[in-house]
N, C-alpha and C positions, 0 to 999 in steps of 0.2 A: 356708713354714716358716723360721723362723730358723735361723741357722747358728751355732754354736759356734768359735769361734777356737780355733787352737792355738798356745800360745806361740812363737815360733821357736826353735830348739835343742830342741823337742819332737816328738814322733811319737803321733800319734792311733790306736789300731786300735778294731774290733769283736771281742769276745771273746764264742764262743758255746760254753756249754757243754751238753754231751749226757751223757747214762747208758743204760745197757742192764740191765731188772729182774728178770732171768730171761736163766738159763745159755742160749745158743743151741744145736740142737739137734747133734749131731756130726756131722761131716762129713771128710773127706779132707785133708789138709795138702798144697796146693799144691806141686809139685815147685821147687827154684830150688836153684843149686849153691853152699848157705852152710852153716855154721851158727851155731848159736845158743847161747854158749858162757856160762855166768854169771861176773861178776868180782867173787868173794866182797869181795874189798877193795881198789880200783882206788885210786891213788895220785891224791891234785889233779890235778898236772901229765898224767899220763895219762887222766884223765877229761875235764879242757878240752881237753887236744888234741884227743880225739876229738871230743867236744860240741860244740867252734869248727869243726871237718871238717863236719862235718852239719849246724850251724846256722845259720852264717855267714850263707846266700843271704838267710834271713830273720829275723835280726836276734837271734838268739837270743842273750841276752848275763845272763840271771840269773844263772846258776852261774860267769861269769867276773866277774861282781863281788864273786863271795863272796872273804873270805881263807878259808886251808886251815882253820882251825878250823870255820869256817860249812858250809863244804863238807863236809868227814868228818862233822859232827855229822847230816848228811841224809846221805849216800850208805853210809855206815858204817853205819847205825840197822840195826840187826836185822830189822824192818820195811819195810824198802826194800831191793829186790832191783834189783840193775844185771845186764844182760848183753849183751855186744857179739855184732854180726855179722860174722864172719868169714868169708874167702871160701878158694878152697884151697887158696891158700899163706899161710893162715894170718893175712893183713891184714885185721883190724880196717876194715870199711864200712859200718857202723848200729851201733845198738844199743835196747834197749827197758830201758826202768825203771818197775818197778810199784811202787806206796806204797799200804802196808798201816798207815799208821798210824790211820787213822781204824776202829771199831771196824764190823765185817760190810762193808767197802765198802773196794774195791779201787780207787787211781785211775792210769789209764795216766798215768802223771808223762810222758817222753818218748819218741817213737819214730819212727823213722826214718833212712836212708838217707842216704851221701854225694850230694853233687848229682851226681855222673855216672850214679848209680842210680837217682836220684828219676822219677817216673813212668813205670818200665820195667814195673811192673805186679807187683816183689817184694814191695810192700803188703803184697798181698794173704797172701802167707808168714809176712811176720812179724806180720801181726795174727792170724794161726790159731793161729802159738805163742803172743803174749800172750793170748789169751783162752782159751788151755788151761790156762794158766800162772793168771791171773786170778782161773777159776773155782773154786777150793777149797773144802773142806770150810768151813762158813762164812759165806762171801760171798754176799753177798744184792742185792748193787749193783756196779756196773763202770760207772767215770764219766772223762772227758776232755774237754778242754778246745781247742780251737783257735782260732786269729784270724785278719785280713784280713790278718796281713805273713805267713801260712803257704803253700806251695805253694796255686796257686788250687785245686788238684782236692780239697786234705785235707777240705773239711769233705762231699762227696759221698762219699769216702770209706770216712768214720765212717758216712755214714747209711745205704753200700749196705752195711756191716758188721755193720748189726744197732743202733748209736748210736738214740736220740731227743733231738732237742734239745729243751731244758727251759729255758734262759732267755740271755737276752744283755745283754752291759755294754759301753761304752766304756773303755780305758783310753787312756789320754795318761801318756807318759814320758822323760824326757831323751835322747837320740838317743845310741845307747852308741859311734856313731860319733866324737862330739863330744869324748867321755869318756877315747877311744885304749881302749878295749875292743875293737873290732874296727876293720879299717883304713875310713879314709873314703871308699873306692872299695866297701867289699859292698854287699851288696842293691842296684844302682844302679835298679833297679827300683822304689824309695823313694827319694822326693827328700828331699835334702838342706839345712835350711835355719840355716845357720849364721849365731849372731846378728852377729858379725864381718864376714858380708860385707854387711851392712844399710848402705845411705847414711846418713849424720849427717843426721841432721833439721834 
């Protein structure tokens, strides 16, 4: 099979996105010493800080491209709920963001944990609140999205959560390292291919 190039100064992922069609059945909220606090109106700069905290390992750089107007016109919307995880002195370590703007269908926009947290197994926590959260009067769908620069474990996951995956894309995009969006040393677990350090032909 052929192979697709990616430009240098780019970054190739697999994007697979899942839904779940039907509220799952109730169950227990996992015990973990957080909580789960909503931030009706969280400022730019305190939303990237946090979002650069959590996203950083794997490249998450959307929201620090926006300027503050792009940013508030989504995190502000009525429709979209932000809330961070807090642990018990109060420090802000995850957060979840659900978007309601699509009509009957709820999409987990983002969620997750700083990397000192990441696969201690609090997942499991904060997906029992979002999908309590999720389910409303309403909702008929509950959909997310993950890719191949996310923790290896997120897409098992979604799928031991209840998730169906439904289809898969490739995206290719400028390396937000390149950009000074995040420093050129994250994710070093993604190589780096800078057009700059290319020999002259």
């Amino acid at each position: 099979m052929a192979l697709t190039p990616v430009p240098p100064g780019h970054i190739a992922t697999i994007v697979t996105s899942l839904d779940m069609a039907a509220r799952p059945r109730p169950a227990p909220i996992p015990p973990a010493p957080f909580r789960l606090v909503r931030w009706p109106a969280p400022t730019p700069d305190r939303y990237r800080a946090l979002f650069r905290r959590i996203g950083q390992p794997w490249l998450w750089f959307s929201r620090l491209a926006m300027d503050d107007a792009t940013l508030l016109a989504t995190i502000a919307d009525p429709a979209v709920e932000v809330f961070a995880v807090t642990d018990r002195q109060g420090i802000e370590i995850g957060f979840l963001e659900l978007d309601f703007r699509l009509p009957v269908t709820c999409e987990l926009g983002y969620l997750g944990f700083v990397p000192e947290l990441a696969g201690k197994g609090h997942g499991r926590w904060l997906m029992a609140h979002a999908l309590g959260l999720a389910w409303r009067r309403g909702i008929d769908r509950v959909w997310v999205h993950t890719c191949t620069l996310d923790h290896p474990a997120a897409l098992g996951f979604y799928r031991r959560s209840g998730f169906r995956p439904y289809a898969q894309a490739i995206e290719t995009f400028a390396d937000p390292r390149l950009a000074g969006l995040l420093p050129r040393d994250a994710a070093p677990q993604i190589p780096l291919f800078d057009p700059a350090d290319r020999p002259a032909s």
